[in-house]
C-alpha positions as a LaTeX table, in Angstrom:
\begin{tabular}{lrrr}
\hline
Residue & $x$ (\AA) & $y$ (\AA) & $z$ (\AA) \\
\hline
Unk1 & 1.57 & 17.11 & 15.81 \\
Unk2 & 4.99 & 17.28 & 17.19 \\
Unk3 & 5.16 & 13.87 & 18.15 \\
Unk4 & 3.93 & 12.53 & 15.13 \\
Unk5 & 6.66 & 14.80 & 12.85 \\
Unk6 & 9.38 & 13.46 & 15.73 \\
Unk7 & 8.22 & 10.08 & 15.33 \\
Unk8 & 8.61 & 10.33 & 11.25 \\
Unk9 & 11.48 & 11.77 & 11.43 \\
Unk10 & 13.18 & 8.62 & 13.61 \\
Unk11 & 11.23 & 6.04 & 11.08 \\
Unk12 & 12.49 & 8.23 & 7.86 \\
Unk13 & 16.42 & 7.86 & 9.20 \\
Unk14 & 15.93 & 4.22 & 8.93 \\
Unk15 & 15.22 & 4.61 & 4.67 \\
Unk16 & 19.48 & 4.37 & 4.36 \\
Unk17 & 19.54 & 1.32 & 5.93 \\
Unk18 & 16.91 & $-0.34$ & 4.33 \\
Unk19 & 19.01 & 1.30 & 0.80 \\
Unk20 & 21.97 & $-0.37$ & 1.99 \\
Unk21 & 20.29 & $-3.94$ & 2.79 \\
Unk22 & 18.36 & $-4.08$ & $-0.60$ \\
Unk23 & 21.91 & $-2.95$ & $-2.53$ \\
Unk24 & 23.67 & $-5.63$ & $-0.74$ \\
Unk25 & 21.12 & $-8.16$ & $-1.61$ \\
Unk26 & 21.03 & $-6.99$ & $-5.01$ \\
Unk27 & 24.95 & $-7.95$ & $-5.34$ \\
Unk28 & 24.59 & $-11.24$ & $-3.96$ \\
Unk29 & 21.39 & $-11.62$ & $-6.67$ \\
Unk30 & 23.88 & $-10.83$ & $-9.30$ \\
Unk31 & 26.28 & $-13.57$ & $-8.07$ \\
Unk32 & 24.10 & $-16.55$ & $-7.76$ \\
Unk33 & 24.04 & $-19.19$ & $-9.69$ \\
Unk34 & 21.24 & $-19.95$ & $-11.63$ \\
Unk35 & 20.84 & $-16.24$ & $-12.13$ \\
Unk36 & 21.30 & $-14.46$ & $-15.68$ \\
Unk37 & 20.50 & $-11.72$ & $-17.12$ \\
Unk38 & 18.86 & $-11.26$ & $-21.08$ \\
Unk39 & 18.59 & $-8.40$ & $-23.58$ \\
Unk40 & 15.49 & $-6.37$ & $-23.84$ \\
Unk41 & 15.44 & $-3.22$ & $-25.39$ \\
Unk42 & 19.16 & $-2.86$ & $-24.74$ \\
Unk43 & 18.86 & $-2.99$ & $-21.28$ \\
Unk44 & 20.21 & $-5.87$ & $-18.81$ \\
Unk45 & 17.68 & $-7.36$ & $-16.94$ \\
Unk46 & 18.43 & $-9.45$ & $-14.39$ \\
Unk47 & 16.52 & $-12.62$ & $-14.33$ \\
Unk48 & 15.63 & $-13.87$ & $-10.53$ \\
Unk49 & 14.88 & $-17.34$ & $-10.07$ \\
Unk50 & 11.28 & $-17.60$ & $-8.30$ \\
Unk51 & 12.64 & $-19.55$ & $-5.48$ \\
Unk52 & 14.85 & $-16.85$ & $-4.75$ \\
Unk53 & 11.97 & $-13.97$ & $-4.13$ \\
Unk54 & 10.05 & $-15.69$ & $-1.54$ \\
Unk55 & 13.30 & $-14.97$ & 0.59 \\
Unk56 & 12.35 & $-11.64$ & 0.46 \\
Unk57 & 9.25 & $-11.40$ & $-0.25$ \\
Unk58 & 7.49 & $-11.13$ & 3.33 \\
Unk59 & 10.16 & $-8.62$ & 4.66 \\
Unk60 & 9.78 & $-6.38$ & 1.21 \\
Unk61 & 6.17 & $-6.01$ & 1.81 \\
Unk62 & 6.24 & $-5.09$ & 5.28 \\
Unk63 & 8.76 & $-2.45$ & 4.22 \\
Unk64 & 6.66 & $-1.14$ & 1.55 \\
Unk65 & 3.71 & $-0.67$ & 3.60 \\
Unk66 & 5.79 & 1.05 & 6.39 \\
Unk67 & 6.87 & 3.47 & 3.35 \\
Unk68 & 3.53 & 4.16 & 2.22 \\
Unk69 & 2.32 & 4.51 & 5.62 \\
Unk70 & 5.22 & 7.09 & 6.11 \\
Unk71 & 4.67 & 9.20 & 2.89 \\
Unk72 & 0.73 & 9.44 & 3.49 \\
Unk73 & 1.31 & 10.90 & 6.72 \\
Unk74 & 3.76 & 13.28 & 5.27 \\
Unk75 & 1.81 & 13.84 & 2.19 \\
Unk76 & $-1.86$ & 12.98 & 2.03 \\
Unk77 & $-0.78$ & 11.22 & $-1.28$ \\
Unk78 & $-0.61$ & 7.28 & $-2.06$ \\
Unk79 & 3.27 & 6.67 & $-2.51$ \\
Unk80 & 3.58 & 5.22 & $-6.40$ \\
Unk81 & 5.70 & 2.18 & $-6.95$ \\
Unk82 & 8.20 & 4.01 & $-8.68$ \\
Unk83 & 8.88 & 6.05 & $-5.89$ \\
Unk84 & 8.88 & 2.83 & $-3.85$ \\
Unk85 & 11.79 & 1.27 & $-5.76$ \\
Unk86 & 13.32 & 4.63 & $-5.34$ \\
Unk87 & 13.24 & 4.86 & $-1.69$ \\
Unk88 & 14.48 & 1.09 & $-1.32$ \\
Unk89 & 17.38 & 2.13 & $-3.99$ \\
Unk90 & 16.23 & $-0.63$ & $-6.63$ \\
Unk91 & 16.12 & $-0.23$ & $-10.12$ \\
Unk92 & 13.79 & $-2.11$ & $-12.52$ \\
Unk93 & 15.85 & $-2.43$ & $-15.15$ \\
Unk94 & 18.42 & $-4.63$ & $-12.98$ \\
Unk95 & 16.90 & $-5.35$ & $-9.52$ \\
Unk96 & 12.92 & $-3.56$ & $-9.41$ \\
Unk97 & 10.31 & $-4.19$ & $-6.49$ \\
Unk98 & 8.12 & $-6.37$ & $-7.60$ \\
Unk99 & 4.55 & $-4.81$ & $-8.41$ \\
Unk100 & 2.13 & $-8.01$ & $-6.25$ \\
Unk101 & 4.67 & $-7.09$ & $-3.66$ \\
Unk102 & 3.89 & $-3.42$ & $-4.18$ \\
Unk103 & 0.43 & $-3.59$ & $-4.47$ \\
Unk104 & $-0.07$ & $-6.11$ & $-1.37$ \\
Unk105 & 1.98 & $-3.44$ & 1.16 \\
Unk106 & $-0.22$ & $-0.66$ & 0.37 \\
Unk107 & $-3.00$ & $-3.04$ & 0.95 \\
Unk108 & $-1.23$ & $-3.80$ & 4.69 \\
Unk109 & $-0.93$ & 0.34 & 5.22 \\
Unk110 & $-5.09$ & 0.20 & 4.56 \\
Unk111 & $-5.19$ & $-2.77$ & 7.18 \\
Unk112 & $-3.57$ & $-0.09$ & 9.71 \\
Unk113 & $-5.57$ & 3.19 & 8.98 \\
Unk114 & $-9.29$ & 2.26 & 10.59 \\
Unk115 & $-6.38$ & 1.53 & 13.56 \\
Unk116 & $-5.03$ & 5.51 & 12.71 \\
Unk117 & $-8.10$ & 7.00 & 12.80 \\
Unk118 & $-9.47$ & 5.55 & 16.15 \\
Unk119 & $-6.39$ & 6.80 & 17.96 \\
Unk120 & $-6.30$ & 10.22 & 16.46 \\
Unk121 & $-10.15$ & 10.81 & 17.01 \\
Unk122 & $-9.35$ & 10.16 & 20.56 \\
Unk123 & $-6.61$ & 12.79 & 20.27 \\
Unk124 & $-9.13$ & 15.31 & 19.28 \\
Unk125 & $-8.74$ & 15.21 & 15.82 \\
Unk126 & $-11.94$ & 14.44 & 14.50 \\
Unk127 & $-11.15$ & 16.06 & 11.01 \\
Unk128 & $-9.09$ & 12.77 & 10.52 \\
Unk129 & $-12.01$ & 10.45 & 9.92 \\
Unk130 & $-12.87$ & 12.45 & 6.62 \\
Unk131 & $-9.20$ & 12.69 & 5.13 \\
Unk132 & $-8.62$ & 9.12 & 5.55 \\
Unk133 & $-12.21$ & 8.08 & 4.37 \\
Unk134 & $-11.48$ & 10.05 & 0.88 \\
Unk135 & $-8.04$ & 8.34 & 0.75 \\
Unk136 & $-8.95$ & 5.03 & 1.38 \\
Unk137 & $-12.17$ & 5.78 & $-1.08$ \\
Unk138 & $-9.60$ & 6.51 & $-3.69$ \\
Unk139 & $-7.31$ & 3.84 & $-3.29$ \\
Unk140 & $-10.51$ & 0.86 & $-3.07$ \\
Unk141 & $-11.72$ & 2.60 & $-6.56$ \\
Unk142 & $-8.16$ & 2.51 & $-7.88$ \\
Unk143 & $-7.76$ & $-1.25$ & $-6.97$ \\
Unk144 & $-10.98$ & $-1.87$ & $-9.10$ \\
Unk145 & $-9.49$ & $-1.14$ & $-12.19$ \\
Unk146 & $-7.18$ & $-4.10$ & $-11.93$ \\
Unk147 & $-6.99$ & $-7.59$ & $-13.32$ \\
Unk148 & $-5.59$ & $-9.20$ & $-9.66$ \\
Unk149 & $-4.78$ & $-12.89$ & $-10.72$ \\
Unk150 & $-2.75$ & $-13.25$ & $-7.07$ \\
Unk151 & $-4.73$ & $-15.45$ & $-5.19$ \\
Unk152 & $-3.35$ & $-13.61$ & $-1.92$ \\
Unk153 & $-3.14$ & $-10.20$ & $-3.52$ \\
Unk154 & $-7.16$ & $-10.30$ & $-4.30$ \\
Unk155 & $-8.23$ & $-11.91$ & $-0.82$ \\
Unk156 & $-6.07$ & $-8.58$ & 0.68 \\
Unk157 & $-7.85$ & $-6.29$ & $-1.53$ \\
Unk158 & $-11.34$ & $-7.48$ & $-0.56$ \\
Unk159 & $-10.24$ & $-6.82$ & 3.23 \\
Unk160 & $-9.62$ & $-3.25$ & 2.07 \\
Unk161 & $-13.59$ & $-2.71$ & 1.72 \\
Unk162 & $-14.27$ & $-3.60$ & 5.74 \\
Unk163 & $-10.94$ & $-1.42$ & 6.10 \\
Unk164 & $-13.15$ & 1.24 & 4.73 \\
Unk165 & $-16.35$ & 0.32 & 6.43 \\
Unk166 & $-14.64$ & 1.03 & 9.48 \\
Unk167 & $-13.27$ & 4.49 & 8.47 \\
Unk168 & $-17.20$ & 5.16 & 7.54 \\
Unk169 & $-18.34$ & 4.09 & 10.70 \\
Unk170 & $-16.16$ & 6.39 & 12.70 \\
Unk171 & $-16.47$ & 9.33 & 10.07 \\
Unk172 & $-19.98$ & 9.14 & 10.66 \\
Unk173 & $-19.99$ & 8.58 & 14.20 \\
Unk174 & $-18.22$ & 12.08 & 14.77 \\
Unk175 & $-20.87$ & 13.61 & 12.62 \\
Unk176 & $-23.50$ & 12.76 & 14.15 \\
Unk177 & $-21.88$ & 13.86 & 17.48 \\
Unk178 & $-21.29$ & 17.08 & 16.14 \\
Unk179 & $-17.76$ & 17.03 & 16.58 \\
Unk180 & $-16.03$ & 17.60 & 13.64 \\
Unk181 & $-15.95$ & 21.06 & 12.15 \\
Unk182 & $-18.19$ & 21.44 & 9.08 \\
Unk183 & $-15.83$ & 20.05 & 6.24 \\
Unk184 & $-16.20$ & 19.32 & 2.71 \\
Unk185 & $-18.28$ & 16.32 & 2.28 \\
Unk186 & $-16.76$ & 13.03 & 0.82 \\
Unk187 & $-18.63$ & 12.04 & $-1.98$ \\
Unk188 & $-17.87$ & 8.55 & $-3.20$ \\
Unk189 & $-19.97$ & 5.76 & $-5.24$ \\
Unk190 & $-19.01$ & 2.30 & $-3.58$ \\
Unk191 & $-20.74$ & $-0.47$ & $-2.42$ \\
Unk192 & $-19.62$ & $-1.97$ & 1.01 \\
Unk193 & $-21.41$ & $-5.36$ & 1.90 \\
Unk194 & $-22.64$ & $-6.00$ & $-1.74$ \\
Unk195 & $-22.96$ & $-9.91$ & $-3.01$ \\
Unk196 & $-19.58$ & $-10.90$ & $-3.85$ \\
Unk197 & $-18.62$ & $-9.98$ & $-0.37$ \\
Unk198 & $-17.95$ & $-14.10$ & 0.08 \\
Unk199 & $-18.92$ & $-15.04$ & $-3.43$ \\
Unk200 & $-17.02$ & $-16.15$ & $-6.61$ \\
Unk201 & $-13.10$ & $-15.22$ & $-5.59$ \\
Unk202 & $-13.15$ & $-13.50$ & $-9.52$ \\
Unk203 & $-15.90$ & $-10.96$ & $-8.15$ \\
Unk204 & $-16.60$ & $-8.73$ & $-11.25$ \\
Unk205 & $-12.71$ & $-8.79$ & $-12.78$ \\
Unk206 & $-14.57$ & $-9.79$ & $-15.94$ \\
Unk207 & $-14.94$ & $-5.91$ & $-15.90$ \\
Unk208 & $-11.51$ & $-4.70$ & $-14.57$ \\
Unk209 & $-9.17$ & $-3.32$ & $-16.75$ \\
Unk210 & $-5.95$ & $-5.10$ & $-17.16$ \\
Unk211 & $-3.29$ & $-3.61$ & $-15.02$ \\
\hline
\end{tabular}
């Protein structure tokens, strides 16, 4: 849609600024005290005191979710954490993105597709609902496979499975109307509403693969 490319377009001027911020904090990083940096591998790593990330921490989240948001409407594709730090201009081998923080903005940009798809149904796009239900498919099956010790990070990834309930419901709902074209059917092998729903915070991690 035109509006949606202009739209994009305005958000994606704002990605030098947000560079420019994240260099700047970066230098004042490197000249706080308290703050040193150690040998591994031959590269200088800064260390960051803890105390000093939850500054940011909030305000680099949002940002990666707005990123991620951006690049799957411009893609299709889940924007990697590499490409993260690249857009933000941070390095990990002096100033990275943390991967919880990461991890729990791609779990805000699931928070605001159910949102997506409602609004673009009622624009007549009713192929929507399928695209974003084999994304978000993807993404929950990805999220599996880790070991999430992050109290906050895990309680954000089990919102992601009503994220995708929600997707279902209106994917199916425009099916059953008849309006979406005949598309290729997304085939997926999760279970929404099974028993650790509210159970045991550690669900079935016994079984997830370290990340």
């Amino acid at each position: 849609m035109k509006e949606e490319k202009e739209v994009l377009e305005k958000a994606s001027s704002q990605i030098a600024v947000l560079k420019k911020l994240y260099n700047q904090l970066g230098v004042v990083l490197q000249e706080c005290p308290g703050s040193i940096t150690v040998s591994y591998k031959r590269t200088e790593i800064l260390v960051l005191v803890f105390r000093y990330h939850g500054e940011w921490r909030s305000e680099t989240q949002t940002a990666v979710s707005l990123l991620t948001f951006m690049h799957w409407l411009e893609t299709g594709n889940l924007l990697m954490h590499t490409e993260a730090e690249q857009k933000l201009g941070l390095n990990a081998s002096d100033f990275g993105l943390d991967i919880e923080d990461y991890l729990i903005g791609v779990c805000f940009m699931s928070n605001e597709l159910p949102r997506y798809v409602v609004n673009q149904v009622t624009a007549g796009d009713y192929d929507c609902p399928r695209k974003v239900l084999k994304f978000l498919t993807d993404l929950h099956a990805a999220f599996r496979m880790l070991n999430l010790r992050n109290d906050f990070l895990r309680k954000k990834f089990d919102g992601m499975k009503y994220d995708l309930r929600r997707v279902e419901e209106v994917y199916y709902d425009v099916k059953i109307r008849g309006l979406a074209d005949k598309a290729e059917e997304v085939s997926y092998d999760i279970k929404i509403g099974g028993p650790d729903d509210h159970g045991d915070p550690a669900g079935d991690e016994g079984t997830h693969k370290q990340s």
